[in-house]
C-alpha distance (Angstrom), angle and dihedral (degrees) to the residues before:
residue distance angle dihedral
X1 . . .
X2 4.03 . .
X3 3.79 119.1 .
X4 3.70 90.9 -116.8
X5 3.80 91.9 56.8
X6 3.92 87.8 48.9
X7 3.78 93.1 53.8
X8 3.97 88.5 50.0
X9 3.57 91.2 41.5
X10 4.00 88.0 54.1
X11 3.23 96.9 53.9
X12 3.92 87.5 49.6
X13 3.95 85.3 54.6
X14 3.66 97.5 53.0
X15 3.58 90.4 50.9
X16 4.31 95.3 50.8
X17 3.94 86.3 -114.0
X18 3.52 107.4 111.4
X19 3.90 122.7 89.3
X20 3.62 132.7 -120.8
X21 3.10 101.8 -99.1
X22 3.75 103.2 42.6
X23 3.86 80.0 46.4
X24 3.73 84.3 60.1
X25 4.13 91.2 47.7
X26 3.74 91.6 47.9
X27 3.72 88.4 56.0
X28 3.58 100.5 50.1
X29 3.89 90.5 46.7
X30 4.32 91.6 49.0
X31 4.21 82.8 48.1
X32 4.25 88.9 59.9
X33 4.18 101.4 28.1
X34 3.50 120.0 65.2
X35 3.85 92.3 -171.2
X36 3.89 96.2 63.2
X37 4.22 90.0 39.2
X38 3.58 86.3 59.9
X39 3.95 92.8 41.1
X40 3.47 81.5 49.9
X41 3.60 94.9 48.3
X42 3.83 93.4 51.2
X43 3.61 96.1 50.2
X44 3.90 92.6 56.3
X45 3.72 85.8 46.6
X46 3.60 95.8 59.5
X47 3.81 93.5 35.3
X48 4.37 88.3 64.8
X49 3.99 88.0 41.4
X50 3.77 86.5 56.2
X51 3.91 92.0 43.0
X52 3.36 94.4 53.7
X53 3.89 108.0 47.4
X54 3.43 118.1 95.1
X55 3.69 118.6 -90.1
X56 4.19 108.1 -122.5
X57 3.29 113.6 -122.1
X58 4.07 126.9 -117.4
X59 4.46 104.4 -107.3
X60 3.57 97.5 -119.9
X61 4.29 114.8 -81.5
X62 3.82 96.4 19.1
X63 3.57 95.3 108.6
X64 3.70 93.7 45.2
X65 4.06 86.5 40.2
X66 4.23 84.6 51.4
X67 3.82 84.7 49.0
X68 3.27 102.5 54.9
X69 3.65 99.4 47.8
X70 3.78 85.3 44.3
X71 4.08 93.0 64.0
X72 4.45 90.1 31.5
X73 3.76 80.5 66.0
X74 3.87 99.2 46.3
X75 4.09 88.9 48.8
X76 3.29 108.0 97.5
X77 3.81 113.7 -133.2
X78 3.96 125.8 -143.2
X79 3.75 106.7 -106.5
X80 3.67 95.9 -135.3
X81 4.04 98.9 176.1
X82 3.51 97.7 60.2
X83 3.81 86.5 49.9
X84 3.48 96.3 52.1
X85 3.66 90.3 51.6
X86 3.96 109.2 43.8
X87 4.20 78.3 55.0
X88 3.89 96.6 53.3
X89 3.82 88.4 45.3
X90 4.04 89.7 45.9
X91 3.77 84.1 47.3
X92 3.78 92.1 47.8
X93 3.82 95.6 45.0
X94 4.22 87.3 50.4
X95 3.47 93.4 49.9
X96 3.87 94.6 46.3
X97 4.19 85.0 45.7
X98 3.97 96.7 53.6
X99 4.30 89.1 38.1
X100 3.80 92.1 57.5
X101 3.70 91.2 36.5
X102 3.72 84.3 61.7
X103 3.45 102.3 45.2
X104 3.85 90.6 51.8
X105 3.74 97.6 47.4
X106 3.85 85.0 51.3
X107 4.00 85.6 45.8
X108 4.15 87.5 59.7
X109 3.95 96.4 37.9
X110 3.95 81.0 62.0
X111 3.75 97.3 44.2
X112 4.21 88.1 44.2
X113 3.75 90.5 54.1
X114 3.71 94.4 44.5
X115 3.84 91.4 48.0
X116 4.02 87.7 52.1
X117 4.01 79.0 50.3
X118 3.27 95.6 54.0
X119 4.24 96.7 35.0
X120 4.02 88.7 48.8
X121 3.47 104.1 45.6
X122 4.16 101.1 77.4
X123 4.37 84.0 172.9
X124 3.81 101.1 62.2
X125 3.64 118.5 97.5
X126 3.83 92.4 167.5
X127 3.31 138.4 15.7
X128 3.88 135.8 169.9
X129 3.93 126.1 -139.4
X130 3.84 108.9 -152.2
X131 3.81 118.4 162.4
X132 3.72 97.9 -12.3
X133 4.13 90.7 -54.3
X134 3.49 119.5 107.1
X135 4.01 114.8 -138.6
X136 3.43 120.4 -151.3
X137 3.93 115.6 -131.5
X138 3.63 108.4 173.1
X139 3.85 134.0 -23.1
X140 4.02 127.7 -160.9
X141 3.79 104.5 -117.7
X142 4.39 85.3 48.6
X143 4.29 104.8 90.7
């Protein structure tokens, strides 16, 4: 076993991880390198320091401060804006839709009544169309 792997393999110790029979490699290696026993010997060092100092305590609320803005954040809040938009733009998009429908069906009342111009009139040989009027030119029966 490589130093490196020992010092990963310690840490792996120190935190109940490591298998038997690594546990048994990492021992064998710490009995013939003084660089990893020390290692070794540091690390249990400053595991007992941190054992034995005193655990802070929590000021009183902050955990039920923490967990409250814990479950704010997993509420899911209504997205009004994007709302409020898509239904202006449906709005605007209706509007537009009934407007042009409008002007079109105003468009083919014209054209009807100028057809029925046109189809009735059995005297006209020309006629102009000018600004939605019809002028009258010439007809057959005139002389």
């Amino acid at each position: 076993m490589k130093c490196k792997q020992a010092l990963i393999y310690l840490s792996c110790r120190q935190d109940g991880e490591l298998s038997d029979q690594l546990n048994r490699e990492l021992k064998e290696h710490l009995a013939g390198c003084n660089d990893c026993r020390a290692a070794a010997a540091q690390l249990h060092e400053l595991q007992e320091t941190l054992q034995a100092a005193p655990v802070p305590e929590w000021p009183i609320g902050l955990q039920q401060k923490i967990m409250r803005r814990i479950n704010e954040k997993e509420r899911p809040r209504p997205r009004l804006v994007p709302a409020v938009a898509y239904s202006f733009i449906f709005a605007f998009f209706f509007i537009l839709t009934i407007w042009l429908s409008q002007d079109q069906r105003k468009e083919h009342e014209q054209a009807q009544s100028m057809a029925a111009v046109i189809s009735n009139s059995q005297q006209m040989s020309l006629l102009t169309v000018q600004d939605n009027s019809i002028a009258f030119i010439a007809g057959r029966g005139e002389k």
